[in-house]
C-alpha positions in Angstrom: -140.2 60.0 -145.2 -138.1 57.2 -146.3 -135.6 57.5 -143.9 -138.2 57.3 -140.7 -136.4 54.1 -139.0 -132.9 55.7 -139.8 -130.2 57.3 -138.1 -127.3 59.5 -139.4 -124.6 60.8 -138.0 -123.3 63.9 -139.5 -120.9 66.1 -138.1 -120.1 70.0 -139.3 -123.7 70.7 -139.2 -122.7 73.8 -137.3 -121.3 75.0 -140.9 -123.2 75.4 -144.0 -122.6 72.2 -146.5 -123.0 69.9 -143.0 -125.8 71.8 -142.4 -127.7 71.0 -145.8 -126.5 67.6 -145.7 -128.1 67.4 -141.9 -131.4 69.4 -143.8 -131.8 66.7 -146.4 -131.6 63.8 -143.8 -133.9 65.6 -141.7 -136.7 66.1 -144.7 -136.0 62.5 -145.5 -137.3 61.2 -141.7 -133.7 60.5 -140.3 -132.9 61.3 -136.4 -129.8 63.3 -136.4 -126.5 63.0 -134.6 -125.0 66.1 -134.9 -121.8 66.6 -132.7 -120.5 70.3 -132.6 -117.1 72.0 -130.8 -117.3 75.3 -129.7 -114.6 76.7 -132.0 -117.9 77.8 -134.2 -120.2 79.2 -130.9 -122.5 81.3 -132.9 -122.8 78.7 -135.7 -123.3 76.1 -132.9 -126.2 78.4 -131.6 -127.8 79.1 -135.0 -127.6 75.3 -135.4 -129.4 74.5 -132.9 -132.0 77.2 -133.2 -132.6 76.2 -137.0 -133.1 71.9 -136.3 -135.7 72.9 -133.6 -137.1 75.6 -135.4 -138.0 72.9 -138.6 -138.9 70.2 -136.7 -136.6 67.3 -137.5 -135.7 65.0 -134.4 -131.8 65.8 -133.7 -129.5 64.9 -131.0 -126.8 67.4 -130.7 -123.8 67.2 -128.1 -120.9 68.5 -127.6 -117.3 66.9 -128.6 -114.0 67.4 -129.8 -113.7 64.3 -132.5 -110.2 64.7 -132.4 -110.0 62.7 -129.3 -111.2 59.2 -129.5 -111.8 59.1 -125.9 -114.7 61.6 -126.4 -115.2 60.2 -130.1 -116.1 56.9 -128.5 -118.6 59.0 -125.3 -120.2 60.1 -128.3 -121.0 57.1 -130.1 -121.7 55.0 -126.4 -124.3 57.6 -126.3 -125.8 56.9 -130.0 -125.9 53.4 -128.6 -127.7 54.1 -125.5 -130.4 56.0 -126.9 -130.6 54.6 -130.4 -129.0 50.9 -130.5 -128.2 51.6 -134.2 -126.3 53.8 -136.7 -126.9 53.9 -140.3 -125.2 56.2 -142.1 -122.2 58.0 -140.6 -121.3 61.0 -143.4 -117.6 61.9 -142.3 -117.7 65.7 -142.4 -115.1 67.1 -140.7 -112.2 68.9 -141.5 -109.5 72.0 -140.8 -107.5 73.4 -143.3 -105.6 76.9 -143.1 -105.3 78.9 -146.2 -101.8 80.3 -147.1 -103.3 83.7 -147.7 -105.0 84.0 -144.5 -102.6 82.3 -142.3 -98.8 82.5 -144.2 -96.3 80.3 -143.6 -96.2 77.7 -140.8 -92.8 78.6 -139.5 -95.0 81.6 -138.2 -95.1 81.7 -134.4 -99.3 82.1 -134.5 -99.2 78.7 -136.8 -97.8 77.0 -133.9 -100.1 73.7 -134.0 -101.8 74.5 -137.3 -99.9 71.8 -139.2 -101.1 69.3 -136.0 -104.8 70.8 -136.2 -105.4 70.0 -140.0 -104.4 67.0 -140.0 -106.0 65.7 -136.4 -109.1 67.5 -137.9 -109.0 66.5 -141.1 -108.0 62.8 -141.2 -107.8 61.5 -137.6 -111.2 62.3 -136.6 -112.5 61.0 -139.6 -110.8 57.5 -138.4 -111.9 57.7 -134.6 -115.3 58.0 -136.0 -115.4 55.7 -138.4 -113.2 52.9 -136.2 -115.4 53.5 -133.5 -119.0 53.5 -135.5 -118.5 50.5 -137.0 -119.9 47.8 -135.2 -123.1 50.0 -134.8 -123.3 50.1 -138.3 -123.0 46.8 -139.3 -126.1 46.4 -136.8 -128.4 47.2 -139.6 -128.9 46.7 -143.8 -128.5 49.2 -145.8 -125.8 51.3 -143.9 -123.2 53.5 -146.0 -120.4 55.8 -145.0 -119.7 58.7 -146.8 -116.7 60.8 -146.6 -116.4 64.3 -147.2 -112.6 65.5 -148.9 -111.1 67.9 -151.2 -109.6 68.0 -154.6 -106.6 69.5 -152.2 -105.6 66.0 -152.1 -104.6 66.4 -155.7 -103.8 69.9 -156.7 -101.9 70.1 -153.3 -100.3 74.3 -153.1 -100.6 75.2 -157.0 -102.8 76.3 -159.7 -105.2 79.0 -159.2 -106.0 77.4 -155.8 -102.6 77.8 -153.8 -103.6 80.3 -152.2 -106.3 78.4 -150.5 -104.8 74.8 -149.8 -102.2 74.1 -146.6 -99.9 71.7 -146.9 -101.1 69.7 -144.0 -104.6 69.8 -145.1 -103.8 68.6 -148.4 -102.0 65.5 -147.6 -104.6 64.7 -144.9 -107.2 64.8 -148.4 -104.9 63.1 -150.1 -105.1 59.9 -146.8 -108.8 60.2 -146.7 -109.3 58.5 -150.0 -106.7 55.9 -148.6 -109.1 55.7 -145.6 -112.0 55.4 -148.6 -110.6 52.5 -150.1 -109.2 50.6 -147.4 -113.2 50.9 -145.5 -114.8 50.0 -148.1 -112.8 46.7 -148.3 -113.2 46.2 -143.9 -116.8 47.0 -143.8 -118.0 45.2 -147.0 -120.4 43.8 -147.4 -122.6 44.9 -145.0 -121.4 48.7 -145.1 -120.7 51.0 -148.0 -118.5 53.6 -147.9 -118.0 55.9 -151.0 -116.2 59.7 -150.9 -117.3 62.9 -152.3 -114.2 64.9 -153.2 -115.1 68.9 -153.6 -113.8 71.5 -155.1 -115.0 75.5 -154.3 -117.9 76.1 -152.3 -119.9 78.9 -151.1 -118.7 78.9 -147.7 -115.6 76.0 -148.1 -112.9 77.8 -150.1 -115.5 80.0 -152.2 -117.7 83.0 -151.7 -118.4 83.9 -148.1 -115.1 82.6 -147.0 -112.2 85.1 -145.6 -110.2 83.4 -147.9 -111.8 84.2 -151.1 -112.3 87.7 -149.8 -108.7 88.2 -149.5 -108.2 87.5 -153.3 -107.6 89.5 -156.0 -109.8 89.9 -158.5 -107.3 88.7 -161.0 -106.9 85.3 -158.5 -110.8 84.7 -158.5 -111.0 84.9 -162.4 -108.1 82.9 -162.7 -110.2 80.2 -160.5 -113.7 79.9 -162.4 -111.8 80.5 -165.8 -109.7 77.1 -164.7 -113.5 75.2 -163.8 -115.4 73.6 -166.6 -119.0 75.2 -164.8 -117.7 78.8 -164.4 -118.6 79.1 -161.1 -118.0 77.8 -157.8 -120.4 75.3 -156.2 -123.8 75.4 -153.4 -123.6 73.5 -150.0 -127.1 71.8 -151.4 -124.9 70.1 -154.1 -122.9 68.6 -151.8 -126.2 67.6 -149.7 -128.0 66.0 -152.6 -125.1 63.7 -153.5 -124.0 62.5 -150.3 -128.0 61.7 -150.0 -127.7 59.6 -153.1 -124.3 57.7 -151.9 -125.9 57.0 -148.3 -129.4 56.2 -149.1 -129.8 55.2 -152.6 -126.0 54.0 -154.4 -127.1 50.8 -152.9 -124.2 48.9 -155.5 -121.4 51.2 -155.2 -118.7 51.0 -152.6 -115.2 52.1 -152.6 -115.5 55.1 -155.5 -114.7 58.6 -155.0 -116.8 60.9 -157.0 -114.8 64.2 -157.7 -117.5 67.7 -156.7 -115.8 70.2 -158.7 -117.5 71.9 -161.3 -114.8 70.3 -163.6 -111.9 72.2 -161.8 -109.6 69.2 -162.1 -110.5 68.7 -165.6 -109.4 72.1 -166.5 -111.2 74.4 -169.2 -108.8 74.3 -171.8 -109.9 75.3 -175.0 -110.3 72.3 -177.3 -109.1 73.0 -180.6 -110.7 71.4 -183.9 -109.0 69.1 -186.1 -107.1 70.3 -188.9 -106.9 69.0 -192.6 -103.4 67.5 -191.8 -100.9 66.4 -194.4 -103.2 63.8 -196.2 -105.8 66.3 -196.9 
């Protein structure tokens, strides 16, 4: 129970990978903050019903982190009760997919551009602007930010169908955000960035998105990624542990979560005799 004294914020838990990230935290000793919306009910129920049924001592309340007005209720409240935040991990995040939702000119996309990024990016600020001086109350405290390889592959490859436009140029700002952090909380606060690629239940398996693609599409996918397969939320969990509680001399990196989609797995071909041979 290394983590006994410590308190983490961690936002998404409602979903799967926020939910294994808020699991790993919880084994470790840590109280949880774990804000939920009610765009998710039943995941905000099942939540709920899961942290009490293990045991782990978790604060859960509701707020739309969109709004820094209610950003900043939250964290008044993690002050009241706590007097201290040390690790906030920064996952939060909306992103249409063009083969669910189409184009944006449609009239039922009205606001989707607006949602992705306010979800995506500016909650990710008004948490962090307005956590900071609780976390620079303690040692030891780290941010960690959660984004996607969106932010780089943008609409193409295998994985346009899956990527907005407004969701990947809000990944692309969040390592922006990563860097520039790191650099206005040093030394006292880390802040490092976990950039992922296709997960069971984010952009993989389980999502409406993958469902809706062919087979052809999904092959195209795992053929393009290094690991042949697309990634588990406890992945996610066990590195965002490591960059919060134990990368205790690394600040300002962003490590890429992708089963070596970026990479690509392009067949390497072996050296020939050339013309001097």
């Amino acid at each position: 129970m290394e983590l006994s004294d410590r308190v983490a914020l961690i936002p998404g838990a409602s979903r799967p990978i926020g939910r294994a990230i808020a699991d790993i935290f919880g084994r470790n000793g840590a109280t949880l903050i774990l804000p939920f919306y009610q765009d998710w009910p039943d995941s905000t129920v099942e939540m709920k019903q899961h942290f009490n049924r293990v045991g782990y001592d978790f604060f859960s309340i509701e707020c739309d982190l969109t709004r820094e007005d209610e950003t900043k209720t939250l964290l008044a409240q993690v002050e009241a009760n706590y007097g201290v935040l040390h690790y906030l991990i920064n996952n939060i995040e909306r992103g249409g997919m063009p083969v669910v939702h189409g184009s944006y000119e449609l009239e039922i996309n009205q606001g989707q551009w607006d949602l992705e990024l306010n979800t995506t990016l500016k909650a990710k600020w008004n948490l962090f602007n307005n956590s900071l001086h609780l976390l620079k109350k303690s040692v030891g405290s780290a941010v960690v930010n959660i984004s996607s390889i969106a932010g780089i592959t943008g609409r193409s490859g295998p994985v346009a169908p899956l990527f907005n436009d407004g969701y990947s140029a809000a990944n692309c700002g969040i390592s922006s955000f990563t860097r520039q952090w790191a650099k206005e909380a040093a030394p006292e606060i880390r802040v490092n960035e976990i950039m992922l690629g296709l997960f069971k239940t984010r952009h993989g398996e389980e999502t409406r998105g993958w469902s809706l693609l062919s087979s052809e599409q999904k092959e195209a996918i795992i053929n393009r990624t290094l690991m042949a397969r697309t990634g588990n939320p406890e992945e996610v969990a066990e590195l965002a542990y490591f960059l919060a509680a134990k990368a205790s001399y690394m600040s300002g990196s962003t490590i890429v979560l992708d089963g070596g989609y970026l990479v690509g797995a392009e067949d390497v071909k072996p050296i020939g005799d050339g013309i001097l041979g």
